[in-house]
N, C-alpha and C positions, 0 to 999 in steps of 0.2 A: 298443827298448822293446816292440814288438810280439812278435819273438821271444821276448821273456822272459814276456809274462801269454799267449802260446798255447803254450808248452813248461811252463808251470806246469798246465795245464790239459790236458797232456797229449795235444794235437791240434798240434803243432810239423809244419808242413809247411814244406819247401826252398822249394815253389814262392811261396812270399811274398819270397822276395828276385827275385821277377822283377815286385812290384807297382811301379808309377811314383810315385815321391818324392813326397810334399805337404806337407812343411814349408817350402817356398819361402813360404808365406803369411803364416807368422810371421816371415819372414828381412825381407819387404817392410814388415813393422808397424815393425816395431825401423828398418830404415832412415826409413821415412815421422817417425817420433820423432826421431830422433838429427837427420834434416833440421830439424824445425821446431829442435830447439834448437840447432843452430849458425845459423839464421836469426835467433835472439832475441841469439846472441852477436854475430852480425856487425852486427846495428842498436847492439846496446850499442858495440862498436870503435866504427863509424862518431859516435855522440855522443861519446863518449870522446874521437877523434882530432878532432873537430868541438873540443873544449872544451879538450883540448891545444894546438891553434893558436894556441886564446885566451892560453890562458896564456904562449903563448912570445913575444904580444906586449912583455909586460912584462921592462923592461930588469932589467940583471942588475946594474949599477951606477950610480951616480948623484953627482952636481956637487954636493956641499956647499958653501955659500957659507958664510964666515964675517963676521959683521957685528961693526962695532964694538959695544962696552960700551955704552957711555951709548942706542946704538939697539937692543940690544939690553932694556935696561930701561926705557928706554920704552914698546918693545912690552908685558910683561909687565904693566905698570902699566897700560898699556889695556885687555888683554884680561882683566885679573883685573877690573876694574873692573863693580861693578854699580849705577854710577849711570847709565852710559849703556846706551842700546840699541843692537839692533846697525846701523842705520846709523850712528850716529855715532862706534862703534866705526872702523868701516871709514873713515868721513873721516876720522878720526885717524891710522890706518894710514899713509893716503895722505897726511896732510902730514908723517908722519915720512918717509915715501921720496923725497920730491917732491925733496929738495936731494941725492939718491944716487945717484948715477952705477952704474947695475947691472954692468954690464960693466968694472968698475972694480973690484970687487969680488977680494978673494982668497978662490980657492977649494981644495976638496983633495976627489982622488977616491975614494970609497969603496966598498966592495959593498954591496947593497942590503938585505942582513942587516944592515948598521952602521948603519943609518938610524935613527931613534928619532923619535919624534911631536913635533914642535916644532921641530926641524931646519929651517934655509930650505937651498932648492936651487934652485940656477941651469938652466934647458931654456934652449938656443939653439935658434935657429928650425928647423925642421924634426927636431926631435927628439922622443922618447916623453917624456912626463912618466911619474918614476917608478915612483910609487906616488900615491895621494888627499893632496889637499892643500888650501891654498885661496890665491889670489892676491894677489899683494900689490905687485907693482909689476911696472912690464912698462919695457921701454926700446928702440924701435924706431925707424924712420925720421920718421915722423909727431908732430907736437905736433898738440897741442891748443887749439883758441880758447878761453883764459884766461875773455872777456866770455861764452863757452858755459855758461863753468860743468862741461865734460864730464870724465868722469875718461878716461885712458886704455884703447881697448880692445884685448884681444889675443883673436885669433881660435884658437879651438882644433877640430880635427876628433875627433870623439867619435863617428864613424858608425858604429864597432865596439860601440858600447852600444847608442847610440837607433838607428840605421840611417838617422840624419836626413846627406846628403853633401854638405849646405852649412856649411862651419867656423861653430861657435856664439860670439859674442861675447860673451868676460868681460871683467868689471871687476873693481876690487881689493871683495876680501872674499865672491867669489863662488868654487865650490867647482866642485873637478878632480879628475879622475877619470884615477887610473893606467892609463899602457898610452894614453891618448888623443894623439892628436901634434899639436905646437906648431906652430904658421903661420909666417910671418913676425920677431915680436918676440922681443926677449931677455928672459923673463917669469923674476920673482923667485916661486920659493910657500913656503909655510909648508907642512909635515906634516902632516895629521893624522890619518891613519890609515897603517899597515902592516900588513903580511904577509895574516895570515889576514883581517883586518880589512877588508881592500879592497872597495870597492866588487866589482872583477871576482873576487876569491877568493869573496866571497859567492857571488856568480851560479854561479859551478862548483860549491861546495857547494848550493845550491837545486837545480841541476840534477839530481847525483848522489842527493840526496834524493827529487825527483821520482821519480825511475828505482825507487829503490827502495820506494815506496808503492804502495798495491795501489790500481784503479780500482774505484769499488765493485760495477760489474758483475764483475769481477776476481774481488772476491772471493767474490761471487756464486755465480759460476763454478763455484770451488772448493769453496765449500759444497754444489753438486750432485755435483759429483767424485767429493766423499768419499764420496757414498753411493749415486752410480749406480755406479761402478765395480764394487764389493762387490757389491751385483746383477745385475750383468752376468755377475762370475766364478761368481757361485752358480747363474745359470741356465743356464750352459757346462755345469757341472759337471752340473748335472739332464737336462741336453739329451744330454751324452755317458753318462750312466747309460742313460735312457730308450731312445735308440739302440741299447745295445750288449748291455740286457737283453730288449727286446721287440720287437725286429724282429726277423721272422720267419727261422727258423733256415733256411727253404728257401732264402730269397734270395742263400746263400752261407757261405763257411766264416767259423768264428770269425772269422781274422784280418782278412777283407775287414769282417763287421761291426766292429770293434774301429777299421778304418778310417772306414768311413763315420762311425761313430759321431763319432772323433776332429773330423774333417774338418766334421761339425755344428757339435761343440762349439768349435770356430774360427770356425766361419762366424757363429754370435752373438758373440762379440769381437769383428770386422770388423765384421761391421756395429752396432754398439750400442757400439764403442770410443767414450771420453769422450777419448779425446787431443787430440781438434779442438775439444771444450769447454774444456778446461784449457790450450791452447795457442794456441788461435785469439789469444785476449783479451792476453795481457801480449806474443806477436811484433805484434800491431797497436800498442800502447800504446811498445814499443820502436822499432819501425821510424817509429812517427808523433814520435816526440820527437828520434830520429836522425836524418830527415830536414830536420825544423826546425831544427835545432843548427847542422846542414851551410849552412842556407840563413839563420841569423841571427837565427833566430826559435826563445827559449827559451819551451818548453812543461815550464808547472810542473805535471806528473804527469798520472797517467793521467783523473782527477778534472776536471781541466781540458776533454783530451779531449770527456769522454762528456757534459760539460756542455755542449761546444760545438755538440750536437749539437742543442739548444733553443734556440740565439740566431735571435731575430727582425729584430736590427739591428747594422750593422756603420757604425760610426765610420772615414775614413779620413782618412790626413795626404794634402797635396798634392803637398810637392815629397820626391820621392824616394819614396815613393808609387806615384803617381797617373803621376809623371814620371820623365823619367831623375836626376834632379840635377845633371844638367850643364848648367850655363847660355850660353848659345847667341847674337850677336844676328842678330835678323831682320831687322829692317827700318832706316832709315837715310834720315832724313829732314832735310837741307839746307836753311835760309832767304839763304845768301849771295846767291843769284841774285838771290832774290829783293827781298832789301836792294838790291842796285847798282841794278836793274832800276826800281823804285820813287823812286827819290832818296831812301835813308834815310841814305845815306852822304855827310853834305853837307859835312865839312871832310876825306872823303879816309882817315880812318883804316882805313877796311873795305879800301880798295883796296891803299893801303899795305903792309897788312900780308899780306894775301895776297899780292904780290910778293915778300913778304920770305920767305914759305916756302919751303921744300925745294924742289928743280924735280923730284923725284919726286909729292911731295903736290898731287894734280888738287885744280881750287877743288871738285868734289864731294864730294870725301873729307874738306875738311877739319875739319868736325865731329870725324869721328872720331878723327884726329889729334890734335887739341887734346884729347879726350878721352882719347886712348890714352897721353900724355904726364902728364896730371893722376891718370893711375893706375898708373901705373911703379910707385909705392912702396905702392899699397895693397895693404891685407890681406885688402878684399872679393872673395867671389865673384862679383858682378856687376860688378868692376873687372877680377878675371881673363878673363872672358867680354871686355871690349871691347877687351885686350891681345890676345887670341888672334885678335881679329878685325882689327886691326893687323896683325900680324902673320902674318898670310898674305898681307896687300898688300905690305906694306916690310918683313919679311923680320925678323930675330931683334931687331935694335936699334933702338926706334924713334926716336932722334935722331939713328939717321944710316939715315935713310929709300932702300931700291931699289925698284925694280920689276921686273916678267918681261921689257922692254924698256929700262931704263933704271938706268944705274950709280947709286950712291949721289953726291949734290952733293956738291961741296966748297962746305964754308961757310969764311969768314974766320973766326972761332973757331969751337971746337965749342959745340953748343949743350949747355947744362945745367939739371936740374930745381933750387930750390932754393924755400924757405918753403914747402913742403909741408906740410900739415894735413889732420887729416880730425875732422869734426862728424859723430860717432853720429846717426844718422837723417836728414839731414840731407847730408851730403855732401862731396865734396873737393874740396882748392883747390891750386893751385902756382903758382908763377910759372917761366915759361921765358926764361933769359935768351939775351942773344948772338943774337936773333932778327930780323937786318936794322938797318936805322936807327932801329927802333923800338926798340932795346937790348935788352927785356924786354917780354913781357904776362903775365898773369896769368887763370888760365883755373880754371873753376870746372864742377864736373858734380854732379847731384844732383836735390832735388827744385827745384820753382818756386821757390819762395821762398827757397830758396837762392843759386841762380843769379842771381835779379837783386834780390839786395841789400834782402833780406825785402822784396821789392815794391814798389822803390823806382821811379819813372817811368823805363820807357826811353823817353825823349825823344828822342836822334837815329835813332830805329830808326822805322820806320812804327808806327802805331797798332796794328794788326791782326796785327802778328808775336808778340806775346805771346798774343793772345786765340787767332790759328792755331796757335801753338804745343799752348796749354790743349786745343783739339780734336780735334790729331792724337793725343796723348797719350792722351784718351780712347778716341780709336780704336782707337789699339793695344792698351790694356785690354780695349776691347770684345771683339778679337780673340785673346785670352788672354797679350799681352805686356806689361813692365812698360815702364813710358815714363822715360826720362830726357835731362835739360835739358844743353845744352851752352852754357854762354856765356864771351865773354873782355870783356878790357878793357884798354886801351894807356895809354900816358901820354897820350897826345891826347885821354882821353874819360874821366869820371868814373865814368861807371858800368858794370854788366856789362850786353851784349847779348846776348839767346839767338840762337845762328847755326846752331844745330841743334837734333834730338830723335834719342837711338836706342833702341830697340825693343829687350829683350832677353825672348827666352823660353825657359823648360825644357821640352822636348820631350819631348810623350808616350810611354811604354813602348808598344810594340806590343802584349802583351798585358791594356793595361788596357779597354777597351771591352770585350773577349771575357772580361773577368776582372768585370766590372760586370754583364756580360747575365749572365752564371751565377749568380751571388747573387740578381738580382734573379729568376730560372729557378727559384730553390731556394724561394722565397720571402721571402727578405731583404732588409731595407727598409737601403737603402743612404745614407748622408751622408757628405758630406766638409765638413773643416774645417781649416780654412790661417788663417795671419797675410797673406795678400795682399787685396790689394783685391780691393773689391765687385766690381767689372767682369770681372777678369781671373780671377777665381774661378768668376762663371754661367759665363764661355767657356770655360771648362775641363769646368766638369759638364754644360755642351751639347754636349759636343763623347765626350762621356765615354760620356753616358746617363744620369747623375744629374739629377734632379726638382730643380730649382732651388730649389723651398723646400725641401729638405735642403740646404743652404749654410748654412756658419756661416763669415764671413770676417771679418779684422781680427782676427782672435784671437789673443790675448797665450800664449806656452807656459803660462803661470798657468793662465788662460780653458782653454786644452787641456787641461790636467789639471783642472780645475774641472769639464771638460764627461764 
């Protein structure tokens, strides 16, 4: 270019192909460009492939159940029905399934394109639920106490939505979310939504929309863009006129001015480019919404972002949170000693029956034993926590109990679980048969008043072992654990004894303390809000860094979303 306006001008000297190159400057603009927007693509992959995951949760076919006629119209004539509401909808539900054998059921496999809204589909335990649906009968190990009044509940993990990694408990007429996986029971659903409709197709469509709306500093942004730019190229253009018509003709030949000039007129582009104005903003807006995706957390657009930038207060959940969601037990607190030691065991049955146990099971342990037996067949996570704790002592089975030094006993029968039950809130019960001379006991774990027979007198126990129980209990709340009762009961004694307490707790994240002082660093007023108790909620936000009147504890998921 330079050869051609000093050979038009008639001053063409050779020795300009011996000047040193300086378009490298522009070579560096165009890379520094092309960088940020393969930066704004790879945040977009990273959500993209974040929200592709999601999507491959979701099964690709699904178990049609077909039900008889007459329960077929029945449903129909409930749910059209507008004289009832919908609880009583739902009780109706459940006395049309109550006499149905779910796993009894004929079924036939389809793709999940065949599926249509009203469909029932059979999950067996450990399976995805298809698509949204809503519950309607469930058929697993466990009944129900009839005198409860409780309907059945089937436990479902949804931690891929809420991030919550304790399995959520439904009952019939409450609503399922495709893509979530099924626990333990053989759960009946109804449809009613597909495809695009889904709860999780929404969330990828929200997402995608997100990505694509401008944040309003965004568009801000842009609105400066437009018309700094245009001034920038206009003042280049003025800078390399000025250059290249009024610098002084001594200072060199045309073509060195024609450089300098150039090399001006670059050097305002560089420095006065708006590319870091109009690019800064939507690669932070992508990379901040890419990295949430990755990590579980949907950020609805850039709007979201810049707003977040004014929150005074941050709301948190506790478990899974605050905590790992893995429930843990602690502590393991025994009263048998302390019964024989006292004379609470006055016709024999305490001692009895502790003979009759496994010669692996120490009398220490065997709270927990009787505990880890009465939750064989539950569906709780705070059941799975006192199994795994079992079971690092006596090893995968625990009715046929080992230890590090001692083979598994032979019993004259095996022993067996059977009348199992579990009472929503409240707690589970079995009886163990084939257990010594004592045939069978029956052993119960939960809250107080569960365990001894809504608070009915233990009479041949000491006075003081319920009211120690109530104490240690508190203690361990105090300490941030949850406390639960362990009691049995023989044929030689009417009622349940509490002969244990164990201690179970969800252990803190390492990074939540460090993750608390920084908010409260930024100036953000911190609170947490859990469904657990008073007690075990301040030990948690003492332990945390959170101001104890920021506690909101007992709280219902309603009450959480209320709050």
């Amino acid at each position: 270019v330079l050869q051609l306006i000093a050979k038009s001008n008639g001053e063409y000297d050779a020795s300009i192909m011996d000047l040193t190159p300086t378009f490298e400057t522009g070579a560096w603009l165009i890379t520094f460009v092309t960088l940020g927007k393969y930066l704004e693509a790879y945040a977009r992959g990273k959500t993209a492939g974040a929200l592709q995951t999601l999507m491959e949760l979701q099964p690709v076919s699904a178990t049609r159940a077909i039900l008889p006629d007459d329960v077929l119209r029945m449903m129909k004539e409930v749910q059209s029905s507008e004289e009832m509401d919908a609880e009583e909808k739902n009780d109706n539900i459940t006395k049309i399934f109550s006499k149905i054998h779910v796993n009894s059921l004929p079924t036939e496999e389809k793709d999940i394109s065949e599926i249509r809204i009203g469909d029932f589909l059979l999950v067996l335990p450990g399976g995805r639920i298809p698509t949204d649906g809503m519950l309607v009968a469930r058929e697993g190990t466990s009944k129900i106490d009839a005198a409860e009044n409780n309907d059945g509940c089937a436990y479902i993990d949804e931690s891929a939505f809420s991030g919550e990694p304790f399995p959520v408990a439904k009952r019939p007429g409450d609503s399922l979310y495709g893509a979530s996986v099924n626990q333990l029971s053989v759960i009946l659903i109804q449809v009613t939504a597909t495809g695009s409709e889904t709860v999780l197709s929404r969330i990828v469509r929200l997402v995608d929309e997100a990505q694509g709306n401008r944040a309003p500093i965004q568009a801000h942004a842009d609105r400066i863009a437009s018309i700094f730019a245009p001034c920038v190229m206009m003042l280049a253009v003025v800078t390399f006129v000025c250059w290249a018509v009024f610098l002084d003709s001594s200072s060199g030949s045309l073509e060195e001015r024609y450089v300098t000039a150039l090399m001006s007129a670059i050097s305002v582009v560089v420095v006065a480019c708006p590319c870091a104005l109009g690019l800064a903003t939507p690669t932070a807006v992508m990379v901040g919404t890419g990295v949430g995706a990755v990590n579980g957390l949907l950020i609805k657009g850039g709007a979201v972002l810049e707003s977040a930038f004014n929150v005074k207060t941050v709301v948190v959940d506790k478990t899974g949170t605050i905590t790992t969601g893995r429930a843990v037990v602690g502590s393991k607190i025994e009263y048998v000693s302390q019964i024989l030691k006292e004379g609470g065991d006055n016709d024999g049955w305490l001692k009895q029956l502790l003979s009759d146990l496994p010669a692996t099971v120490r009398q220490s342990d065997a709270a927990l034993w009787f505990a880890c037996c009465a939750e064989l067949r539950s569906e709780h996570p705070l059941g799975h926590a006192i199994i795994n704790s079992g079971r690092e002592i006596w090893g995968h089975d625990i009715l046929k109990p080992t230890s590090r030094d001692r083979a598994a006993a032979k019993q004259t029968e095996e022993l067996t679980i059977s009348e199992f039950q579990v009472v929503p809130g409240k707690g589970v019960e079995c009886t163990i048969n084939n257990i010594g001379r004592n045939t069978s006991c029956q052993v119960r774990v939960g809250n107080r008043s569960w365990v001894t027979d809504d608070a009915e007198a233990n009479t041949l126990s000491p006075g003081d072992i319920t009211s120690q129980s109530d104490d240690d209990v508190r203690s361990l709340r105090t300490g941030g654990q949850i406390g639960v009762y362990v009691s049995v009961k023989t044929a030689a004694v009417n009622t349940f004894h509490i002969i244990g307490v164990i201690g179970i707790l969800d252990p803190l994240k390492n990074e939540a303390r460090s993750t608390i002082a920084a908010l409260k660093n930024l100036g953000v007023e911190v609170w947490m809000c859990t469904g657990d108790h008073e007690l075990t909620a301040h030990a948690v936000a003492r332990k945390i860094g959170i101001d104890e009147d920021n506690v909101c504890s007992s709280v219902s998921p309603e009450g959480k979303a209320d709050l």
